[in-house]
C-alpha positions in Angstrom: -30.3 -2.1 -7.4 -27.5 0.1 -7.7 -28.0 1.2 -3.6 -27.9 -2.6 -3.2 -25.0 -3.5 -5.1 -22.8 -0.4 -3.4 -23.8 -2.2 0.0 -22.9 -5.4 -1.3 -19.2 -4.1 -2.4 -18.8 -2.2 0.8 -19.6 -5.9 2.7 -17.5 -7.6 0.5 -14.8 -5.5 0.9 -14.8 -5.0 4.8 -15.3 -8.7 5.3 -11.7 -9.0 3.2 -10.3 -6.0 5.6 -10.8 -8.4 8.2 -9.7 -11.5 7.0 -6.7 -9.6 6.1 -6.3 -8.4 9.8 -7.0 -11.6 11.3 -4.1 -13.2 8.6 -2.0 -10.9 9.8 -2.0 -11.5 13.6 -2.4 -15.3 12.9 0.8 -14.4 11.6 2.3 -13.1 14.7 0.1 -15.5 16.8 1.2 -18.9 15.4 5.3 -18.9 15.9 4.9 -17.0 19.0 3.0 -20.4 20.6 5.5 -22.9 18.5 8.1 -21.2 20.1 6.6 -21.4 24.0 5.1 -17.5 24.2 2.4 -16.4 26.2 -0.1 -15.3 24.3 -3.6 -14.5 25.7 -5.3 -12.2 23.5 -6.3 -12.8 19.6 -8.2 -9.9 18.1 -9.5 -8.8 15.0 -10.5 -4.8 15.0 -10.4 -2.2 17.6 -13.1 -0.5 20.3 -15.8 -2.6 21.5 -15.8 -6.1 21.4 -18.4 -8.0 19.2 -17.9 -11.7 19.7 -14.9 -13.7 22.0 -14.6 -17.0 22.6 -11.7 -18.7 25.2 -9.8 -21.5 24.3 -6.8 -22.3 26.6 -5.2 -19.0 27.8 -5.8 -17.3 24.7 -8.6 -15.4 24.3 -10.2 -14.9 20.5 -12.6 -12.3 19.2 -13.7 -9.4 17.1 -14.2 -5.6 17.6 -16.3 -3.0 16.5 -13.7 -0.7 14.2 -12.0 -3.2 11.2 -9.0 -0.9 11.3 -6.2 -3.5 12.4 -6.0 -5.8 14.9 -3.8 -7.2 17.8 -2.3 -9.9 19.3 -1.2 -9.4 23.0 2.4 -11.7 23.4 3.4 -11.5 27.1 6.7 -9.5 28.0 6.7 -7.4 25.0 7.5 -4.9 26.7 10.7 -6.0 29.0 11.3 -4.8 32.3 14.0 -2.0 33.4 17.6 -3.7 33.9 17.9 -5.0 37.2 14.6 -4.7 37.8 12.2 -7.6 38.8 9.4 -8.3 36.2 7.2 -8.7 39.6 8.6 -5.5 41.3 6.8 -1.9 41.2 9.2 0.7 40.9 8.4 3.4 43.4 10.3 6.1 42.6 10.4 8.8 39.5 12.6 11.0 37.6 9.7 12.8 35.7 6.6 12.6 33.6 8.8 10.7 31.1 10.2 8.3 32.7 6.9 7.6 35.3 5.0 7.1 31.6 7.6 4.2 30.7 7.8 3.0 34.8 3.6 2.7 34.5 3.4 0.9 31.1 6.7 -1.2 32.1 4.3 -2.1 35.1 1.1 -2.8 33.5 2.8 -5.1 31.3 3.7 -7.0 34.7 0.2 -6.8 36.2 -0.6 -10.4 34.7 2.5 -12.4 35.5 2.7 -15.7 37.0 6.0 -17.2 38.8 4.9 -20.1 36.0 5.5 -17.4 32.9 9.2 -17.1 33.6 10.6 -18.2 30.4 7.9 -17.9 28.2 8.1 -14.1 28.0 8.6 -12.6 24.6 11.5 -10.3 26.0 13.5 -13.5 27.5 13.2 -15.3 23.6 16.2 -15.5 21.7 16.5 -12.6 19.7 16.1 -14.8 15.7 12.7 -16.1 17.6 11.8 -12.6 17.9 12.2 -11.4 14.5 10.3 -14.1 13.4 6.9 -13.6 15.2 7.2 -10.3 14.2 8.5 -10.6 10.5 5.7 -13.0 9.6 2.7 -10.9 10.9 3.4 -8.2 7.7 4.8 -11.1 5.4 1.8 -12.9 5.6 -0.1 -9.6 4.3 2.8 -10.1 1.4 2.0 -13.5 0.6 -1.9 -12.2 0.5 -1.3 -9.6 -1.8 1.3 -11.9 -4.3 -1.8 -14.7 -4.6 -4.8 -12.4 -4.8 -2.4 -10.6 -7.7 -1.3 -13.4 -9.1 -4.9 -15.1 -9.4 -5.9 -11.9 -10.8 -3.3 -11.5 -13.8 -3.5 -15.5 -13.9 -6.6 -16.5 -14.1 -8.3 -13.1 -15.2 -5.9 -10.7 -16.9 -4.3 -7.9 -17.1 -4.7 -4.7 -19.4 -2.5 -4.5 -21.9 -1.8 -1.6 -24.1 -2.5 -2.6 -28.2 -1.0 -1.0 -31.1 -4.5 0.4 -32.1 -5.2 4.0 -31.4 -8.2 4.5 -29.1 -8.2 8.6 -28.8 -6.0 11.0 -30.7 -5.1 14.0 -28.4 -6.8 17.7 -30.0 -3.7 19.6 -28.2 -0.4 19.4 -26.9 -0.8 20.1 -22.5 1.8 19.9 -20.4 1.3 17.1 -17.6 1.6 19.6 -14.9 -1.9 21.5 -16.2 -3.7 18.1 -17.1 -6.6 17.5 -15.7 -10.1 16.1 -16.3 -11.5 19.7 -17.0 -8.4 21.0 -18.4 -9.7 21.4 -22.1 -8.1 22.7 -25.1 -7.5 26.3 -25.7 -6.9 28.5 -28.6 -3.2 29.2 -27.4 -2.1 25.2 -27.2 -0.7 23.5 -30.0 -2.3 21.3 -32.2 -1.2 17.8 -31.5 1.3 16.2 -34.5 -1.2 13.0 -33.7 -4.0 15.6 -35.2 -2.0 16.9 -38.2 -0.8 13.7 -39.6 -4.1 12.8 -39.6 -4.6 9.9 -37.6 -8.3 8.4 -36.8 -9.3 6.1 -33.7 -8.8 2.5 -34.8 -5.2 3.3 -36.7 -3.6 0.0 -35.9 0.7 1.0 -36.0 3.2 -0.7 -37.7 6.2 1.5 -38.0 7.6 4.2 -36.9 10.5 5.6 -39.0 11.2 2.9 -40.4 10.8 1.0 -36.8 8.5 -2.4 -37.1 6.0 -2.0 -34.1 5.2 -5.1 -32.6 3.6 -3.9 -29.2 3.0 -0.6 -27.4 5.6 -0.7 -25.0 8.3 -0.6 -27.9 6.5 2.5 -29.6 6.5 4.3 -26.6 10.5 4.9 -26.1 10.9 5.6 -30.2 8.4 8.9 -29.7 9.9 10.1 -26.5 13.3 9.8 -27.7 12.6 11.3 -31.2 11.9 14.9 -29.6 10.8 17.6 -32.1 12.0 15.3 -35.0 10.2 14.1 -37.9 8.0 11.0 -38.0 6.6 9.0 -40.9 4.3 6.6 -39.1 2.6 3.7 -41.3 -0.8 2.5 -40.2 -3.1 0.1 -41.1 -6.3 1.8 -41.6 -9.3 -0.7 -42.7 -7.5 -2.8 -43.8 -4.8 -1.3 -45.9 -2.0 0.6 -45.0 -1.2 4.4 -44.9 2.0 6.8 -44.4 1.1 9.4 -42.2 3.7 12.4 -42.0 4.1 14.5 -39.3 6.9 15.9 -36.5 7.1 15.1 -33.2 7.3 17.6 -30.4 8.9 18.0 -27.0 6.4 18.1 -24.2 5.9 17.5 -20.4 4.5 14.0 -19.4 4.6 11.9 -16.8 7.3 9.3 -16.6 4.9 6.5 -16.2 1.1 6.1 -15.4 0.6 7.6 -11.8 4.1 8.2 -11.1 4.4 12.1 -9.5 7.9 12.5 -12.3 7.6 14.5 -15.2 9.6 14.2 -17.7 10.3 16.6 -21.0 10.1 14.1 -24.0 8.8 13.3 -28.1 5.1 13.9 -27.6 3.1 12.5 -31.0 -0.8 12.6 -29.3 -2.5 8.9 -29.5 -3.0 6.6 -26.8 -3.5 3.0 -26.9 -6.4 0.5 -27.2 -6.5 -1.9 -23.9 -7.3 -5.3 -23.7 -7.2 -8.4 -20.8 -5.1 -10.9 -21.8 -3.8 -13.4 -18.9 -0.3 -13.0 -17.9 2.9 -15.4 -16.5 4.2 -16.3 -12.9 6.8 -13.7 -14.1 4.5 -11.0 -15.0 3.5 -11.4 -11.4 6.7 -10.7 -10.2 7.4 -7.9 -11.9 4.1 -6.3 -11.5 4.6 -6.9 -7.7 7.9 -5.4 -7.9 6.6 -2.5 -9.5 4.0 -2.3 -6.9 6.1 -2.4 -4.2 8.8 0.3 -5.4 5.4 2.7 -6.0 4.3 2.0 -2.6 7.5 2.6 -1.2 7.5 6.0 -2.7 4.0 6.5 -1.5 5.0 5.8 1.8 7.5 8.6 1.5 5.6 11.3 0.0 2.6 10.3 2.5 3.4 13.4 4.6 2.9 15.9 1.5 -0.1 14.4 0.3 -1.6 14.3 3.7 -1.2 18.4 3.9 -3.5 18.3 0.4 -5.9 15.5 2.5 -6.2 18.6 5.5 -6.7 21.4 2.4 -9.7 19.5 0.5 -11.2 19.5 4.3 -12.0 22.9 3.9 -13.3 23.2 0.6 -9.6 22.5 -1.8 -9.5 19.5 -4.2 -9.2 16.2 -3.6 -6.2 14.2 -5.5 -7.3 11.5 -7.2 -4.1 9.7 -5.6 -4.1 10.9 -2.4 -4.2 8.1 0.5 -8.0 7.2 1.8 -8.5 5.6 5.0 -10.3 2.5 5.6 -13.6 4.4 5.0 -12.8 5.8 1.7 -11.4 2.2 0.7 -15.0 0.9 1.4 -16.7 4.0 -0.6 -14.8 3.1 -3.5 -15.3 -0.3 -3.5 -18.9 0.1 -3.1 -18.6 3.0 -5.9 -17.2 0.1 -8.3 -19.7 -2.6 -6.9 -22.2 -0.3 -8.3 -20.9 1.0 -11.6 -23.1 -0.4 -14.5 -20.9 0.5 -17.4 -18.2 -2.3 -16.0 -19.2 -5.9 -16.7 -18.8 -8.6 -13.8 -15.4 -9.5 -14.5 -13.9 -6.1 -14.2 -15.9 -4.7 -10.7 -14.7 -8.4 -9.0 -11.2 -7.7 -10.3 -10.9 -4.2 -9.0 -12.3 -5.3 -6.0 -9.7 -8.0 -5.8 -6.8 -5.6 -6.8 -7.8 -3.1 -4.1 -7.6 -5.3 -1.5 -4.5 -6.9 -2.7 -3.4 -3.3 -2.4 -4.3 -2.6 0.7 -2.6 -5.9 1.9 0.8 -4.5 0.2 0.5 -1.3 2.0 -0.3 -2.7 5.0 3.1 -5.1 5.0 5.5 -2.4 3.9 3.6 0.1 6.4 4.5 -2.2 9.2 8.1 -3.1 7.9 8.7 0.9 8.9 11.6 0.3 11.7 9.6 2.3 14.1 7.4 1.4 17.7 5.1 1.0 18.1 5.0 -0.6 14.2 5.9 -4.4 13.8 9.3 -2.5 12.2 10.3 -1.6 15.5 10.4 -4.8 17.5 12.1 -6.0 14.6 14.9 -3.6 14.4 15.1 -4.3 18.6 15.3 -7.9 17.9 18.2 -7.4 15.3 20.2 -5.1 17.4 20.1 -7.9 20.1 21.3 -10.5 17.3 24.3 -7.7 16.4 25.3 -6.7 20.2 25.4 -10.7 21.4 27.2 -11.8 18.4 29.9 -8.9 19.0 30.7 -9.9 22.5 30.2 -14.1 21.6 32.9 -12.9 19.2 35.1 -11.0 21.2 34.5 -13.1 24.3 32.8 -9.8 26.0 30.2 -10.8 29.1 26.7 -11.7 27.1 24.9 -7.9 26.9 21.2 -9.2 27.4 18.2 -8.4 26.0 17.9 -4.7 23.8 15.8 -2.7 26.1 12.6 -1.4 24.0 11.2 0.5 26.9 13.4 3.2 26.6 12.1 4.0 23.0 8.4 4.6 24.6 8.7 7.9 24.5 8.7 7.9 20.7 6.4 4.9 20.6 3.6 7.4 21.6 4.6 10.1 19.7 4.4 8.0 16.6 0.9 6.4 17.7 -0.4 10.0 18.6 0.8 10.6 14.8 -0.7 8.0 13.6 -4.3 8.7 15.4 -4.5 12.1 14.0 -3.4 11.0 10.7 -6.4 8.5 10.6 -9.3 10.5 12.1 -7.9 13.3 9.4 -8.0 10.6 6.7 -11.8 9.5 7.8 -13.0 13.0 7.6 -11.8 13.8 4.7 -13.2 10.7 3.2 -16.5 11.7 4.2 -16.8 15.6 3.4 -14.8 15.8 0.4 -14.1 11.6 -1.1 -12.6 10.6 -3.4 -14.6 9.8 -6.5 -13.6 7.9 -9.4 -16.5 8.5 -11.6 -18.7 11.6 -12.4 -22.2 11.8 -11.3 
C-alpha cells in the first residue's frame, strides 16, 4: 500500500507539473495568435516527443522530460539592422558574433514572403510585453486559486494559545537542529522553571490579556531577561506561574534564514485548521512571494550546500530540489500514514501552488533567455520610441535582442548545470522530511 500510494503522489503531482507548463505557454500562446503572430509550435516538456497533433500551422504535443515547456513565436529573435530577414550573412567577425549570425539565421530558415508582418520582432512593443507577461502570470493566477481554495475551503494552521511542548533548554537558533539535544552546560528554559505543563491554555502575560498567539509572541520577545507572571488556565482553573524571561537567539519568523536576539520564555503553540478570508489569501500570498523573492536571491549560496551534500555533507531541509526531488516529496507525503486525507491532499496542493509561484517570479528575472528578458527588450522599445515620438527624433525601431545572445547562453549553460546538479543531489543525498 504505502509503495502504491508514493506512486500515486508522484503521478498526481507530475500530472499537475504539466498542467502547470502547458498553462503557462497557453499563456504565451493565446495573445500571441489574437494579436496576428506566427506560432507553429505548442509544447509541453522537453527531449523526445511523446504525442503531437497538427491543427492549422501550429503544431501541439508533449515530451518526455516535464521540466518546462515551449512555445515557438516566429521572429523572436529579430534579424541584424539592415539586414534582410531572408538574407544569410556571409561574413564573420568571430566565434561570437558567427554564434549570433547562425541562430539569427536559423530563426529565418522557416520564413515565408506571406509572414511579413506577423513576426513577433515587427509587433508593437505593449503587444510584446503582453505575450510574454502572461505566460508567468498565468503561473500567478494558478498559485493565488490553488492557495486560496486551500486556506478557503480547507484551512490553514493556526497557532492556539494552548501550550503543545515546553522547551527542556534554552539553544541558540544557530545550533538547532533535529539531533541537537540538551546538554548539561545549556540553560534551563524559564518555560521549565515556572512550571508549565502541555495543555496550559494562556491568558495573560504581565498583566497582558492573551487573546491569540500572534499577540503573545511580541510581549516575550520584547520583555528580554525581564520578569514574567504568566496566568494559565490549567484543567480548568487558573494558575500564576512566575518566572523570568531570557534573551536568546531565534529565528525572526518560521523558515526565515534571520536571527534575531530576543525574550525567550520556552513553549510553543497548539495548531489547528481553521478556514481563512479572501484577505488572508492575500497576505499569505504576499508573504509567499517576498520569501520567494529572497529565495531566489540566496539560491546561489544554497546551491554551493546542494554541491557539498553530493559528496557526503548534509542536506538543508530548505535547500531548493529540482523537479525530481519535488516528486519524491510528494510521493513521501502521499505515503505518510500518520497524516489523515485532508492534510497529504493539502500539502500536495500547497506544493504545487508553490512551485507555480516560483516558477512566475523565476521567469519575471529580467534576463534571456527567461520570459524577463524579452520583457525588459519589449519595455526599452516602449521607452526609446516614446523619447523620440516626444522629441520629434526619427522612430528608433525595434530593440535588438540578438546582441544579448551571448549572455543568453551563458545564462542557459547556468541554468543546465544548475538543474542536472539539482537532480543529482536529489537522488544521492534527498531531501527527507520524515525519519525512517
Amino acid at each position: 500500500m504505502t509503495v502504491l500510494l508514493t506512486v500515486l503522489g508522484i503521478v498526481v503531482f507530475l500530472i499537475g507539473i504539466m498542467l502547470s507548463f502547458a498553462l503557462h505557454e497557453l499563456g504565451h500562446l493565446l495573445p500571441a495568435k489574437a494579436f496576428g503572430m506566427k506560432v507553429t509550435q505548442f509544447f509541453s516538456g522537453f527531449g523526445r516527443t511523446v504525442w503531437s497533433t497538427r491543427r492549422g500551422e501550429t503544431e501541439y504535443g508533449i515530451k518526455l522530460i516535464p521540466a518546462g515547456g515551449f512555445v515557438r513565436i516566429i521572429g523572436m529573435l529579430p534579424p541584424a539592422k539592415g539586414q534582410h530577414p531572408e538574407t544569410v550573412r556571409k561574413g564573420s567577425t568571430g566565434p561570437i558574433q558567427s554564434m549570433v549570425e547562425n541562430a539569427r539565421n536559423a530563426e529565418y530558415e522557416t520564413i515565408d514572403p506571406a509572414d511579413n508582418g506577423r513576426l513577433f520582432y515587427q509587433k508593437v512593443w505593449w503587444k510584446k510585453l503582453i505575450v510574454m507577461v502572461c505566460g508567468p502570470l498565468v503561473n500567478v493566477v494558478i498559485a493565488f486559486v490553488l492557495f486560496g481554495g486551500l486556506f478557503m475551503l480547507y484551512g490553514a494552521n493556526v497557532a492556539q494559545t494552548t501550550v503543545s511542548t515546553v522547551t527542556d533548554c534554552v539553544i541558540p537558533a544557530a545550533e538547532a537542529g533535529p539531533d541537537r539535544k540538551c546538554t548539561d552546560t545549556d540553560k534551563v528554559s524559564p518555560a521549565k522553571t515556572a512550571g508549565f505543563q502541555v495543555g496550559d491554555r494562556i491568558v495573560a502575560f504581565n498583566g497582558t490579556p492573551i487573546s491569540s498567539w500572534d499577540q503573545l509572541t511580541p510581549l516575550i520577545r520584547a520583555n528580554a531577561d525581564k520578569p514574567a507572571t504568566i496566568v494559565v488556565e490549567r484543567n480548568g482553573a487558573r494558575q500564576t506561574l512566575r518566572t523570568a524571561t531570557i534573551v536568546n537567539q531565534v529565528r525572526e519568523k518560521t523558515g526565515s534564514d534571520t536571527i534575531v536576539s530576543v525574550g525567550f520564555l520556552g513553549v510553543s503553540p497548539q495548531l489547528k485548521v481553521e478556514r481563512q478570508d479572501f484577505g488572508f489569501v492575500v497576505d499569505k500570498m504576499g508573504e509567499l512571494t517576498v520569501a520567494t523573492v529572497q529565495a531566489l536571491g540566496n539560491f546561489p549560496a544554497k546551491l554551493v550546500g546542494v554541491a557539498k551534500s553530493i559528496v557526503g555533507g548534509e542536506r538543508e531541509q530548505d535547500s531548493p530540489i529540482s523537479v525530481v526531488g519535488a516528486s519524491r516529496v510528494a510521493g513521501e507525503i502521499a505515503a505518510n500514514q500518520s497524516l489523515s486525507g485532508g492534510e497529504r491532499i493539502a500539502f500536495l496542493i500547497s506544493l504545487l501552488a508553490s512551485l507555480n509561484l516560483f516558477l512566475a517570479l523565476f521567469n519575471f528575472i529580467p534576463l534571456l533567455p527567461l520570459d524577463g528578458g524579452h520583457m525588459i527588450g519589449a519595455i526599452w522599445e516602449g521607452i526609446r520610441r516614446g523619447f523620440a515620438k516626444l522629441f520629434g527624433r526619427p522612430d528608433p525601431g525595434y530593440v535588438d535582442i540578438g546582441k544579448l545572445l551571448p549572455v543568453a547562453y551563458v545564462a542557459a549553460t547556468c541554468m543546465v548545470v544548475m538543474g542536472v546538479l539539482l537532480v543529482i543531489a536529489d537522488i544521492v543525498n534527498p531531501i527527507k522530511l520524515f525519519n525512517g
